[in-house]
C-alpha positions as CSV (number, residue, x, y, z in Angstrom):
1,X,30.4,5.7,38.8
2,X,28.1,2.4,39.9
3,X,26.8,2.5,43.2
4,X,27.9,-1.0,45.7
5,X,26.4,-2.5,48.5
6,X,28.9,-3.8,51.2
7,X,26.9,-6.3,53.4
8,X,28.6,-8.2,56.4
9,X,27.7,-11.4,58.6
10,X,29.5,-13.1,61.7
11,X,27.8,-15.8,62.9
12,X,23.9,-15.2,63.3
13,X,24.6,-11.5,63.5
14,X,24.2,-9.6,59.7
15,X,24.5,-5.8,59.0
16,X,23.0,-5.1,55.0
17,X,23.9,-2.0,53.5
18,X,21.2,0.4,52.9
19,X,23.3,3.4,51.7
20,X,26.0,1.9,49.1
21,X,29.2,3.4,48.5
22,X,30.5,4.8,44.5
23,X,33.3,2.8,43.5
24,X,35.4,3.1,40.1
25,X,34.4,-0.6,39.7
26,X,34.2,-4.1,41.1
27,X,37.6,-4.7,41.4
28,X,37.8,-1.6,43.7
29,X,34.9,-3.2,46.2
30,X,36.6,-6.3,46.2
31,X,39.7,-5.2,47.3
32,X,37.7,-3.0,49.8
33,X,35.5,-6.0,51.1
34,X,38.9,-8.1,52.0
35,X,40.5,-5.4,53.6
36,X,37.4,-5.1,55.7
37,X,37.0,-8.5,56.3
38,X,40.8,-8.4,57.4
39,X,39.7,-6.1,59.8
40,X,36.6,-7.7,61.6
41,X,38.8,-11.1,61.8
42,X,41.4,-9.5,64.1
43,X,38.0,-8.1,65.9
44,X,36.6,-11.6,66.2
45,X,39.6,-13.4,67.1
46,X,38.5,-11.9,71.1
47,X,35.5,-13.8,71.1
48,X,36.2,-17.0,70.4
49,X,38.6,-19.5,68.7
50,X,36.0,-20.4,66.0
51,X,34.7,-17.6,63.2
52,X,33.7,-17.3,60.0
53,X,32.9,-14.1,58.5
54,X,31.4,-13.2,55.2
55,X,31.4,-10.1,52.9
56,X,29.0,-9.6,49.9
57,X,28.6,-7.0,47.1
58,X,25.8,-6.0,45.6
59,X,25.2,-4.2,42.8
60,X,22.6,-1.5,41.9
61,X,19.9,-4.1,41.0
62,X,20.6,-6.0,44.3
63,X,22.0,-8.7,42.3
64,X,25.6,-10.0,44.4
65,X,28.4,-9.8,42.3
66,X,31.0,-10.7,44.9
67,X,31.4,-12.9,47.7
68,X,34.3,-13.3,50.4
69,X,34.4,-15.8,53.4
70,X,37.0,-15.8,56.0
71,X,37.1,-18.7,58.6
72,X,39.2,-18.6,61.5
73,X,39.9,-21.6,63.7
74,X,41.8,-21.8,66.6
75,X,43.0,-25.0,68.3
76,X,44.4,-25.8,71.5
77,X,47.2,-28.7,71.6
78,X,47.7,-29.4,75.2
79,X,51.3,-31.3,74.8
80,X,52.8,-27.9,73.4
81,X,51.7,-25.6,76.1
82,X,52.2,-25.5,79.7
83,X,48.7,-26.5,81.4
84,X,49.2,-23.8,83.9
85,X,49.5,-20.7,81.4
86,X,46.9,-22.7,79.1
87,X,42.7,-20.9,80.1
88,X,40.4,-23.4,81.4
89,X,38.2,-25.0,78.4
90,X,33.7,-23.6,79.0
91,X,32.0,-26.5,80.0
């Protein structure tokens, strides 16, 4: 079975995979990398209202065979929620 590489990045902050995982095939990372990705967004969500997140695959030869990006935004609109039950905006 080929060996993948899963590698991750949020932001500044990016975790390459050393290790590698077997897979069947591509199609098996992908599917892998988006349910992953799925994951780390609900993660991110706590930290802020603006994320994007990336997963890559690499093959054996370090070439990347696969991308994914996942950008969240989130978006205050002031006449739809009660200024009282709405946080204070980080100045």
């Amino acid at each position: 079975m080929p060996r993948f590489y899963f590698d991750f990045q949020n932001g500044t902050s990016r975790i390459d995979d050393e290790e590698g995982v077997e897979l069947e095939g591509l199609e098996t990372g992908r599917r892998e990398a988006l349910r992953t990705l799925g994951e780390v967004a609900r993660e991110a969500l706590s930290k802020g209202d603006e994320q994007t997140l990336r997963a890559s695959i690499r093959d054996a030869n370090g070439h990347v065979a696969y991308t994914a990006t996942v950008t969240v935004t989130g978006t205050w609109h002031p006449t739809s929620i009660d200024p009282v039950s709405r946080p204070r905006e980080r100045g």
